[in-house]
C-alpha positions, 0 to 999 in steps of 0.5 A: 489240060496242062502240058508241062511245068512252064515256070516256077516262082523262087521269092528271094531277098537278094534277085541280082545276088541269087541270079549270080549264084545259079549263072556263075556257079550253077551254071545257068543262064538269064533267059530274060529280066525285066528291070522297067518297074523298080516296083516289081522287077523279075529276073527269068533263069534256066539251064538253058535258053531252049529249056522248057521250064524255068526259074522266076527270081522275085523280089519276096519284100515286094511280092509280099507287099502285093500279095501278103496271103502268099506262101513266099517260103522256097519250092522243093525242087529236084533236078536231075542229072546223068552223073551225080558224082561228077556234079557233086565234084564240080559243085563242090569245087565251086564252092557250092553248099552240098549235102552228102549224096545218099542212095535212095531205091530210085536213084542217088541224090544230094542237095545243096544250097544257095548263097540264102541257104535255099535247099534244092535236090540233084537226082541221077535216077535208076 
C-alpha cells in the first residue's frame, strides 16, 4: 500500500539553473544533490528540509539517453498555500511568471512558471 508522494521527478535542461530558480525566488531548499557521476547527477529540492515530499531536478539530455521510452514532458503540479494573494504578491515581486489568479468552486489559483517556462499551479482551497 503507498502511504505518501515521496519524490517527483522534474526532467529539465539546465539542473543548476532551475535549482536556483525554485531557492532564490521560490524559496525552497536543496535538500540534498549528488554531483559524483557527471553522468547522472541529481539535484533534490523541497520547501523544506523536514518535507515529506520533494522535487528531483534531472538532467533530461541524460535521462533520455538511459531511457528513451520515458515521458520526460514536466508534471502538473499544484501546491497549496494559506493566502494566495499574498503569494501571488511576493512571486510577482520577485519577478516570477505568474498567470492571473482565478476562482474556481474549490478554491483560488494561479500559475506560474519557471526560468524553462515550466507551468505549475498555487491553490489557497475552500
Amino acid at each position: 500500500m503507498i502511504s505518501k508522494v515521496g519524490q517527483i521527478m522534474l526532467y529539465v535542461n539546465n539542473q543548476d539553473e532551475v535549482a536556483k530558480f525554485w531557492t532564490e525566488k521560490f524559496g525552497f531548499e536543496i535538500v540534498s544533490e549528488d554531483r559524483s557521476n557527471p553522468d547522472m547527477k541529481w539535484i533534490e529540492i523541497a520547501p523544506s528540509k523536514d518535507s515529506e515530499t520533494s522535487i528531483i531536478l534531472h538532467d533530461r539530455e541524460v535521462v533520455a539517453k538511459m531511457s528513451p521510452e520515458l515521458n520526460l514532458g514536466t508534471p502538473s503540479l499544484m501546491f497549496f498555500t494559506d493566502n494566495v494573494e499574498e503569494l501571488y504578491r511576493e512571486y510577482s515581486d520577485r519577478g516570477i511568471t505568474v498567470g492571473e489568479i482565478v476562482e474556481l468552486p474549490t478554491g483560488k489559483v494561479f500559475n506560474f512558471a519557471d526560468n524553462e517556462d515550466n507551468y505549475f499551479a498555487v491553490m489557497e482551497k475552500f
